[in-house]
N, C-alpha and C positions, 0 to 999 in steps of 0.2 A: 324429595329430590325432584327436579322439573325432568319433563321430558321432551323431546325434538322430536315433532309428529307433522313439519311437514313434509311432504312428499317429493323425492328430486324424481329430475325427468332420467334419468337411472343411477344405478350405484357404479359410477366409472371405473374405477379398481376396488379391489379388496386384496391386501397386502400382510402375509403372513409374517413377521420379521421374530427372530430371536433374540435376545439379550448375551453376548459373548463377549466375554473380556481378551482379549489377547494381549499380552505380556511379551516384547521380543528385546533379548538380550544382543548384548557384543556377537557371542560368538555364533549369532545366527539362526539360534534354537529359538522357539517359540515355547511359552508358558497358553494354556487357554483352559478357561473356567467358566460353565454358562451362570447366568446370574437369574438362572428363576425358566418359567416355562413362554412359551412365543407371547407376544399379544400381537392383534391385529388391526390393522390401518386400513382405512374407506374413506375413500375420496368420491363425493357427492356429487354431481352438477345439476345446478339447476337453471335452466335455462326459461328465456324469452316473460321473465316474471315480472307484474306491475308492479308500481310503485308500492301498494299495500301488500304484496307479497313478498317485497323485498324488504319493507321494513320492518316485518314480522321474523323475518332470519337476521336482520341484522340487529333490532332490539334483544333476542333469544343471543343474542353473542354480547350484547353490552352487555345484559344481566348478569350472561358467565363470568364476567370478566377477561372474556379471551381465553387463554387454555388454562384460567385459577380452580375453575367449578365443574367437580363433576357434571353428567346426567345421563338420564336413559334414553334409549336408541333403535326403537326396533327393525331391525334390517327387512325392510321389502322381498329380499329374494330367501331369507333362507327361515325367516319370521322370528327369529329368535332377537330377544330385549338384550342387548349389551350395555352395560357403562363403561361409556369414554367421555372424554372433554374433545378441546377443542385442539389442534396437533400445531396450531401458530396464533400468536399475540397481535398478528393481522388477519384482516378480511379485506377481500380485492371483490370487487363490485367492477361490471362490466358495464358502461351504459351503452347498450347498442343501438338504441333506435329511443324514440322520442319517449319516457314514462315506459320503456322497457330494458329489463336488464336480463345479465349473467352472472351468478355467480357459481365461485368451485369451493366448494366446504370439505376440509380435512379434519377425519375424526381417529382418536387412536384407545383402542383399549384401555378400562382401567381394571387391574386384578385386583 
């Protein structure tokens, strides 16, 4: 399995979400059923990166195929290896300044 080992200029969010089904009938009652235990979503940035740092994240994203391929993840703050993909079938690349960029990478759990 590859691993995503470069380093953002911090981890922006870290978002605990649930899986919950809710079911709402006619007469206004609610059905709800969870569908497994949380996973969680980290949204990256990495900013003011050259062009060779940028095509090393965005190569590490063709490879995946966008969010097809798993892989591992070691979170900077809390050190622990997670496997997630990639949480959208796009990447938006910032160009801010001449041969520098921005980019925001969304990662989401996989159980």
């Amino acid at each position: 399995m590859a691993t995503f080992s470069e380093e953002p200029t911090y981890v922006y969010t870290e978002m605990k979400q649930h899986k919950t089904n809710v079911i709402s009938f006619e007469n206004g009652k609610e059905a709800r059923y969870s569908k497994g235990s949380f996973v969680r979503e980290f949204t990256l940035e990495f900013r003011s990166l050259n062009g060779t740092d940028k095509d090393t994240i965005v190569d590490f994203y063709i490879a995946r195929e966008g969010r097809s391929e798993t892989f591992d993840w070691e979170n900077p703050i809390d050190s622990t290896t997670y496997t997630v993909r990639f949480s959208d079938d796009a990447l938006s690349i910032e160009n801010v300044d001449y041969d520098i960029f921005d980019i925001l990478v969304n990662f989401v759990e996989v159980l």
